[in-house]
C-alpha positions as CSV (number, residue, x, y, z in Angstrom):
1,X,-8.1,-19.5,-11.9
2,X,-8.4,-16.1,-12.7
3,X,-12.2,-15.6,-11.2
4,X,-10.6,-17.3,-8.1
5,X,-7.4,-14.6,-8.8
6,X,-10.0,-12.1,-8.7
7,X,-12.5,-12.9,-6.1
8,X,-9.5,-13.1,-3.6
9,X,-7.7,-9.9,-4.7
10,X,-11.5,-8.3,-4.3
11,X,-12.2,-10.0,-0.6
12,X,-8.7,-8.5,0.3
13,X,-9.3,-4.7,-0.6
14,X,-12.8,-5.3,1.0
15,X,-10.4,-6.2,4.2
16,X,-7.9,-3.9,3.5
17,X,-10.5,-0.4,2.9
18,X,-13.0,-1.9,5.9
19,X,-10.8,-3.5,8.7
20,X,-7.3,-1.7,8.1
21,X,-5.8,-2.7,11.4
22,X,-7.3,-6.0,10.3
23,X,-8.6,-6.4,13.9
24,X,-11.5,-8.1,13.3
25,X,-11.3,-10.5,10.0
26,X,-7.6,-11.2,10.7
27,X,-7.6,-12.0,7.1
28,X,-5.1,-9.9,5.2
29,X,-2.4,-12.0,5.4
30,X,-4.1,-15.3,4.5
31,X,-6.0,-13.6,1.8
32,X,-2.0,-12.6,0.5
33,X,-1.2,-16.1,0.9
34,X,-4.3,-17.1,-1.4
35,X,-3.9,-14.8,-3.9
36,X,-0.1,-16.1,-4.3
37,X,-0.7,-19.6,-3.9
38,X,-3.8,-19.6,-6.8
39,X,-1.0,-17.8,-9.2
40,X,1.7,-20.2,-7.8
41,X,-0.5,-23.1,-8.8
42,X,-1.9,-21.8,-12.2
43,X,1.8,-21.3,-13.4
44,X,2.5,-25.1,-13.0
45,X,-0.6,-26.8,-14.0
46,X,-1.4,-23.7,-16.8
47,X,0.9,-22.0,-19.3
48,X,-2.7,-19.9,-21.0
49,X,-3.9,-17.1,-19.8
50,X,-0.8,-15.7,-18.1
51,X,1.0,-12.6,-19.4
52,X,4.6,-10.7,-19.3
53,X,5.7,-9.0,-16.6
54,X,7.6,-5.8,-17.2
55,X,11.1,-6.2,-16.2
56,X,10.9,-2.8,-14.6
57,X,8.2,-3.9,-12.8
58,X,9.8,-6.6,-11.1
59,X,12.5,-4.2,-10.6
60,X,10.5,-1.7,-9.2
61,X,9.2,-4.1,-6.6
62,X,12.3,-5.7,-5.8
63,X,13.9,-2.4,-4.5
64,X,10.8,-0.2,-2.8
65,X,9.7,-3.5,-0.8
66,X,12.3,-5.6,-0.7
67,X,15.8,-4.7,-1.0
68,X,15.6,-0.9,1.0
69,X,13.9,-1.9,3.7
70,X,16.1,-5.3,4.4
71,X,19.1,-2.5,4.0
72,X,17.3,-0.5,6.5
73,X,16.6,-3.0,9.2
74,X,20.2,-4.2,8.9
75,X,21.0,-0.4,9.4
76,X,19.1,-0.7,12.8
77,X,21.1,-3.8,13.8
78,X,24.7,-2.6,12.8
79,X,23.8,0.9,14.9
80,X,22.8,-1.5,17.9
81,X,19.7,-1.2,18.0
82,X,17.5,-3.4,20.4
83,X,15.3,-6.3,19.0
84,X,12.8,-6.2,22.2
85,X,9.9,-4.4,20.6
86,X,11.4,-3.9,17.9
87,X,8.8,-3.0,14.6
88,X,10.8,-3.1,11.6
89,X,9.7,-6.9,10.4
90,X,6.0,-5.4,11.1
91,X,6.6,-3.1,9.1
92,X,8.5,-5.0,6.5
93,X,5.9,-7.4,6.1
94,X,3.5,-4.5,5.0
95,X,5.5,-3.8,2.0
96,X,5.4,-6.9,0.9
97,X,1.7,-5.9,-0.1
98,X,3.2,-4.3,-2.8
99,X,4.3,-7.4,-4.9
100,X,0.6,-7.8,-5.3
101,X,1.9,-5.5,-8.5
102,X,2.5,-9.2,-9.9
103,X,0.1,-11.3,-9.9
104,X,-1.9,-8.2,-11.0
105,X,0.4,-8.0,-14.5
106,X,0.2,-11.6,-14.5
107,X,-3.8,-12.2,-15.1
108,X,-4.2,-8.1,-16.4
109,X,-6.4,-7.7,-13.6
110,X,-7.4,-3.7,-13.5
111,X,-8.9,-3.7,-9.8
112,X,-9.5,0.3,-9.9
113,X,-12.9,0.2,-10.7
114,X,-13.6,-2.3,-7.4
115,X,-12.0,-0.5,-5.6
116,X,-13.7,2.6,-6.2
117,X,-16.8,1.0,-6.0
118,X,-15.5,-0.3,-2.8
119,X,-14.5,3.2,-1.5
120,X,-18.1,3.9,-2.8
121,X,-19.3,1.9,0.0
122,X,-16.8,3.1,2.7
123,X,-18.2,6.9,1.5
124,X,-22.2,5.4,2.2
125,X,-20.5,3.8,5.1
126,X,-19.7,7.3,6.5
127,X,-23.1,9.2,5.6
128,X,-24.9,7.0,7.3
129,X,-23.1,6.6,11.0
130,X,-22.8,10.5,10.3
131,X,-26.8,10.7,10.1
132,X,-27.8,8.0,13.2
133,X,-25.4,10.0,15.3
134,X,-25.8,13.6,14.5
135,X,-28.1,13.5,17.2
136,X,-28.4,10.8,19.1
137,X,-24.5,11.5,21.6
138,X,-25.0,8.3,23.5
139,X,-25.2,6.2,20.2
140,X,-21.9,8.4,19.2
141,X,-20.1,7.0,22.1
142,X,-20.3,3.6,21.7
143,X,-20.0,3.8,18.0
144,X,-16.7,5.9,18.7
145,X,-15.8,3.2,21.1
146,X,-16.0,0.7,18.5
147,X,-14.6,2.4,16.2
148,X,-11.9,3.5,18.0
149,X,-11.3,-0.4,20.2
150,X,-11.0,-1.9,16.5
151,X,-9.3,0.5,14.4
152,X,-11.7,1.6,12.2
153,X,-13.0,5.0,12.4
154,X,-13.1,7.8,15.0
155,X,-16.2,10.4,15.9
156,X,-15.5,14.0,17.1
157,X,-15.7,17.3,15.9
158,X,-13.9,20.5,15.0
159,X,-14.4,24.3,14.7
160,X,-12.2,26.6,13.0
161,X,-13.2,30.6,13.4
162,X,-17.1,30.4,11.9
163,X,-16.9,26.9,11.0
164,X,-18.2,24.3,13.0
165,X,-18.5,21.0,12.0
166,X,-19.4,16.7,13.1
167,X,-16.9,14.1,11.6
168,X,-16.8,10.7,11.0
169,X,-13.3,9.7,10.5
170,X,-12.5,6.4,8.9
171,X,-8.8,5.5,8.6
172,X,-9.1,4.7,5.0
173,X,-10.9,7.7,4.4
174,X,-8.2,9.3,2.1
175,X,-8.2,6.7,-0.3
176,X,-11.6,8.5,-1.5
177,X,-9.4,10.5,-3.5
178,X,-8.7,7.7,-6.0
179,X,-12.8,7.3,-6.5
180,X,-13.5,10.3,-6.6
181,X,-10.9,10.6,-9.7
182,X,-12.4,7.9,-11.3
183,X,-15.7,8.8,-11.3
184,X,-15.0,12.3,-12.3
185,X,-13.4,10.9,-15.5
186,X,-16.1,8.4,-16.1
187,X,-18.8,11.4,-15.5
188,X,-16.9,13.2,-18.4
189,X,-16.9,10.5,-21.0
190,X,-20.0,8.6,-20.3
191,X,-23.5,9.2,-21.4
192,X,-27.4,8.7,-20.5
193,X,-28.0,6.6,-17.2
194,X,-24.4,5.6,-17.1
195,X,-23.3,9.1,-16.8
196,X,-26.3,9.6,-13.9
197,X,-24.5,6.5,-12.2
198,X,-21.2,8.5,-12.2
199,X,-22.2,11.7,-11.3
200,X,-24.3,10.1,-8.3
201,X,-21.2,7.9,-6.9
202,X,-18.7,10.9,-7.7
203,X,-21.1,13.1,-5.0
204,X,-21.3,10.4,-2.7
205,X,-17.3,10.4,-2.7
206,X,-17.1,14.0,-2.5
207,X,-19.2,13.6,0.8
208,X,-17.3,11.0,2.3
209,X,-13.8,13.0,2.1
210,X,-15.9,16.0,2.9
211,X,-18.0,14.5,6.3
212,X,-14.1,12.9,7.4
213,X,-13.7,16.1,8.7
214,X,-9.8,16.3,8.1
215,X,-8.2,19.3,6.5
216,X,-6.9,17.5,4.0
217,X,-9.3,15.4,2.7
218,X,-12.1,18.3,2.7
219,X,-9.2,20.4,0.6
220,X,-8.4,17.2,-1.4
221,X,-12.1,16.1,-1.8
222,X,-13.2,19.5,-3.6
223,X,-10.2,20.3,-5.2
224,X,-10.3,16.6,-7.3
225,X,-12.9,16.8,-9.2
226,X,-11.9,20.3,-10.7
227,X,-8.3,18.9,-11.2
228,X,-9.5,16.1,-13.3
229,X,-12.2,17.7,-14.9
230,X,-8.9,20.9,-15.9
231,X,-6.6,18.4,-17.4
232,X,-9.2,16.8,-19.5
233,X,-11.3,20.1,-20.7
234,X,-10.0,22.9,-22.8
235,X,-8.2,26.5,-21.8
236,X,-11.2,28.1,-21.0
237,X,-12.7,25.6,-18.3
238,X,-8.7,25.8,-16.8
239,X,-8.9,29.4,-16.3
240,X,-12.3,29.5,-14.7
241,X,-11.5,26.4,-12.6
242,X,-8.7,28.3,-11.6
243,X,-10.6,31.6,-10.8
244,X,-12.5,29.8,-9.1
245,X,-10.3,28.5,-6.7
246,X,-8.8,32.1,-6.3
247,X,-12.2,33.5,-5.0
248,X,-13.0,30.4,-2.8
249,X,-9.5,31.3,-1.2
250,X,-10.1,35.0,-0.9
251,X,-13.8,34.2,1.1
252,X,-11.9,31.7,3.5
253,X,-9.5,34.2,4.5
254,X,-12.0,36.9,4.9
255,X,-13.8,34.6,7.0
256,X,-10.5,34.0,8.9
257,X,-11.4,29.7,8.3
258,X,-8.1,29.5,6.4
259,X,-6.1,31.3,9.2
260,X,-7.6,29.4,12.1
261,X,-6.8,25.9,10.1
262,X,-3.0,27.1,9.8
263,X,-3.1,28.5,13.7
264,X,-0.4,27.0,15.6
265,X,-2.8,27.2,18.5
266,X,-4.8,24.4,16.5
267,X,-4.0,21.0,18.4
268,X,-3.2,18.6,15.6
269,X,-0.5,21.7,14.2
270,X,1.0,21.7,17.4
271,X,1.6,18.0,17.4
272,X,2.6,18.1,13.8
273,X,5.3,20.9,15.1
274,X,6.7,19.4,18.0
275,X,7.5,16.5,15.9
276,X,9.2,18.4,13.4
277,X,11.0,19.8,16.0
278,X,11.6,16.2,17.5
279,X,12.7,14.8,13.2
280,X,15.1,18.5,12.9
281,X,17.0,17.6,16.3
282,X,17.5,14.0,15.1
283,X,18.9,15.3,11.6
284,X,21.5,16.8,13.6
285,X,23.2,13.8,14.2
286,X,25.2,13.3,10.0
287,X,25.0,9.4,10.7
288,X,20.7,10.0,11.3
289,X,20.5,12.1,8.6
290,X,22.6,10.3,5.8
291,X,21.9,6.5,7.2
292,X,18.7,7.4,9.2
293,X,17.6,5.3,12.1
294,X,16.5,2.0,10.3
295,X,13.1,1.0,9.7
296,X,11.2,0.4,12.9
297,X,13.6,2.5,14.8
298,X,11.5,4.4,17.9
299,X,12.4,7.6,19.0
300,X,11.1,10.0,22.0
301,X,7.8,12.0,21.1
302,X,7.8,15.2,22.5
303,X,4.2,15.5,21.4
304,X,3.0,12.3,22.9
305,X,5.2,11.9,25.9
306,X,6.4,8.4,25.0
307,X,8.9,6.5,22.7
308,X,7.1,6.2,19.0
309,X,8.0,3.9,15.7
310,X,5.8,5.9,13.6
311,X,4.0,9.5,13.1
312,X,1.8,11.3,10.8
313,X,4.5,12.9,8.7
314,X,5.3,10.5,6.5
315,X,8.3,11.7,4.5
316,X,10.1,12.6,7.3
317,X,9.4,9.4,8.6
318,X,11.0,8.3,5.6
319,X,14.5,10.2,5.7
320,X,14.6,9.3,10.0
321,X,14.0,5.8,9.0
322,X,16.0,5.0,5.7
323,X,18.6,8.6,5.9
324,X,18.7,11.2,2.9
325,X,20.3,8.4,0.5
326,X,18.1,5.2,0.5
327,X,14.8,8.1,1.2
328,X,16.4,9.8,-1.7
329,X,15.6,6.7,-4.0
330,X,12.2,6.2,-2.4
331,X,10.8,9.4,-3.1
332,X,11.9,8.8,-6.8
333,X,10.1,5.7,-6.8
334,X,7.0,7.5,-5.2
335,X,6.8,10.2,-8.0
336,X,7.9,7.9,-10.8
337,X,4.4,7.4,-11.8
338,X,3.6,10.5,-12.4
339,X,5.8,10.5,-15.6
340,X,3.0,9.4,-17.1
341,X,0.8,12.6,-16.9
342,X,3.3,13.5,-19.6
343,X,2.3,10.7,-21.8
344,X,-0.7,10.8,-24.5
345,X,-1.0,7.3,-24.8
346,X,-2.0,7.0,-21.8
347,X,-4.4,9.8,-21.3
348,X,-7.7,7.7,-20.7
349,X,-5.6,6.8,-17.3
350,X,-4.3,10.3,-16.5
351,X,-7.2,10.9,-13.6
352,X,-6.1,7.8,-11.7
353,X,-2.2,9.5,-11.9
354,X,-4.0,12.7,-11.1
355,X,-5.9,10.9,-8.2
356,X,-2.4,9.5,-7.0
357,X,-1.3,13.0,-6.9
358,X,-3.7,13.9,-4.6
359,X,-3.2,10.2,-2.4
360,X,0.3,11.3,-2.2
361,X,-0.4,15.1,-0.9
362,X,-2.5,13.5,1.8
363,X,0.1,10.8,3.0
364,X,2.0,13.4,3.9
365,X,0.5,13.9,6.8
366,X,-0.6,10.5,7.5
367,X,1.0,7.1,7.6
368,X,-1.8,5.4,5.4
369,X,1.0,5.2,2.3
370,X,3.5,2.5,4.6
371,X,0.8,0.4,6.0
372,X,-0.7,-2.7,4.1
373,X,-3.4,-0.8,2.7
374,X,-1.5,2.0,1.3
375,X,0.9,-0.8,-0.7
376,X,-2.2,-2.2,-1.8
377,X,-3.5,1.0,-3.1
378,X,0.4,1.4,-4.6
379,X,0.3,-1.5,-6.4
380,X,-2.7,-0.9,-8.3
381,X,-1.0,2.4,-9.7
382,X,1.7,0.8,-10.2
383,X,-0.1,-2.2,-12.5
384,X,-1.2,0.5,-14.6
385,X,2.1,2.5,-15.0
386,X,3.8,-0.2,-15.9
387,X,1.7,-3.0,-17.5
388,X,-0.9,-0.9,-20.3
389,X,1.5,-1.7,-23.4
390,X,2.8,-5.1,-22.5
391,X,1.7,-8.4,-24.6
392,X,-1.3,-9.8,-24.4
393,X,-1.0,-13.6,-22.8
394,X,-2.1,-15.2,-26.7
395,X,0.7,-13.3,-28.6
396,X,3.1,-14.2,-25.7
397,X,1.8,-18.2,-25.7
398,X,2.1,-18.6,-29.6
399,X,5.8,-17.1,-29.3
400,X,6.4,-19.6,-27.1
């Protein structure tokens, strides 16, 4: 059961990093269903093999994807809101993803190193349509059409003052951040070929958030590595990583890169403005801003000319949808993790909480963190904030 456990938990983030829209496989939701039904089944005909789950766990669960956003739609329906197109149980059902938490604490199944070998694959994935089509524009077309039909990745480019630059954008993309992390750590505290291995599949991460062309995940991808490789290296290494970073800043301002990126001229700013704009004029309304709209709620883009359930900014998606008192709670639940950076006992796991750091900066402009995926992602972090200290399933079996 638990190779069957794992084999569906692995097909599912193969799904979930690969075909995010899950446009093509249709599988995510009966690879859920699987995964749930194998620990369904093993709990009857099995009582080995199965550990504890932490109350605050199941807690934890109940609340982010269960009992907020049912308050949330029901906050929709009492402020007569209109069920013809409406996206809430859409939505709903991709927070579901995150009680994947349990079956994880149930079998101990650590699924970060798959999954970074995964994103591995998604990084090679993005070198390689990056090469074929640097010069070839017809082949960039239709690989942008497919990419684009099926949800998967987008092909363009961007220049910013003296920086020019090809990207190959898949959605997943800044999920990289959590490999990147891992490998980083692993490259410090491995040796020989092992450590080769590392270094090699840390690079090839670095690329991938690098060649997605985004802001973010070029900031995000460089910046990791010397984050992880600070917290876990002495005084000396912090203050050069962090003089560093001061002269790297100083030559992209010189070179006016820095300004251009922060131009309000820039297209995706201004979009990212005008919504503001759009979120600040909602808040004005006390019942918006303490109640919010209700998950699924759409409201008139400014930026796109047409009525929206969704945009990139993510935490302001959060207080429209849920208001300043339920989006209070869930950004406490968001950074709860974190609490962990201040814990020794877990130190061999600090770069994944490091990596989550980084997942979360990116999310902020981009809804990756309330899709599927992103609870997928979620739940992994979560396995490992709450579950490293539990029983193991023989101590909890002879108890019983």
């Amino acid at each position: 059961m638990n190779k069957l456990v794992q084999l569906s938990l692995f097909a599912l983030l193969l799904v979930a990093v690969f075909d995010p829209a899950d446009l093509i496989t249709h599988a995510k939701v009966p690879l859920f269903s699987l995964v749930w039904i194998i620990i369904l089944v093993d709990a009857v005909i099995s009582r080995k093999g199965r550990y504890g789950i932490p109350p605050n766990l199941l807690l934890y669960t109940l609340v982010f994807a269960v009992l907020l956003p049912l308050i949330s739609i029901f906050i929709y329906i009492l402020r007569g809101g209109m069920m013809e197109g409406y996206n809430g149980f859409k939505y709903l059902k991709a927070y579901l993803f995150l009680t994947l938490c349990i079956p994880l604490a149930i079998k101990r199944i650590d699924l970060i190193r798959p999954l970074s070998m995964i994103l591995s694959a998604l990084s090679l994935a993005t070198l390689v349509v990056y090469a074929i089509t640097l010069n070839d524009d017809a082949l960039r077309s239709q690989l942008w059409l497919l990419g684009d039909t099926y949800g998967i990745f987008g092909l363009g480019n961007r220049s910013y003052a003296t920086l020019s630059y090809e990207l190959v954008y898949f959605h997943t993309s800044p999920l990289m951040v959590v490999a990147v992390a891992y490998f980083c750590y692993h490259s410090l505290h491995s040796r020989g070929r092992a450590r080769l291995w590392n270094v090699l599949l840390l690079l090839l991460n670095v690329c991938g958030m690098l060649l997605s062309g985004t802001r973010n995940n070029m900031i995000i991808g460089l910046l990791m590595p010397l984050m992880v490789i600070a917290w876990y290296k002495g005084t000396r290494v912090r203050l050069t990583v962090f003089a560093t970073l001061i002269v790297v800043m100083f030559v992209g301002l010189a070179s006016g890169v820095v300004q251009a990126m922060l131009s309000t001229d820039d297209d995706s700013n201004a979009i990212k403005l005008l919504h503001f704009h759009d979120y600040m004029a909602m808040f004005s309304n006390w019942p918006t801003l303490l109640f919010g709209q209700g998950l699924g709620a759409s409201f008139f883009s400014t930026a796109w000319g047409t009525r929206v359930s969704v945009t990139e900014l993510t935490y302001l998606e959060f207080l429209r949808n849920y208001g300043l008192i339920l989006a209070s709670i869930y950004y406490v639940l968001l950074l709860y993790p974190l609490r962990k950076l201040g814990n020794q006992e877990t130190r061999a796991d600090h770069y994944l909480f490091l990596g989550y750091v980084g997942y979360l900066y990116l999310c902020a402009a981009n809804p990756l963190l309330v899709s599927s995926t992103g609870m997928l992602v979620l739940a992994i972090v979560l396995f490992k904030t709450f579950c490293r200290s539990w029983p193991d399933p023989l101590q909890l079996y002879q108890q019983i």
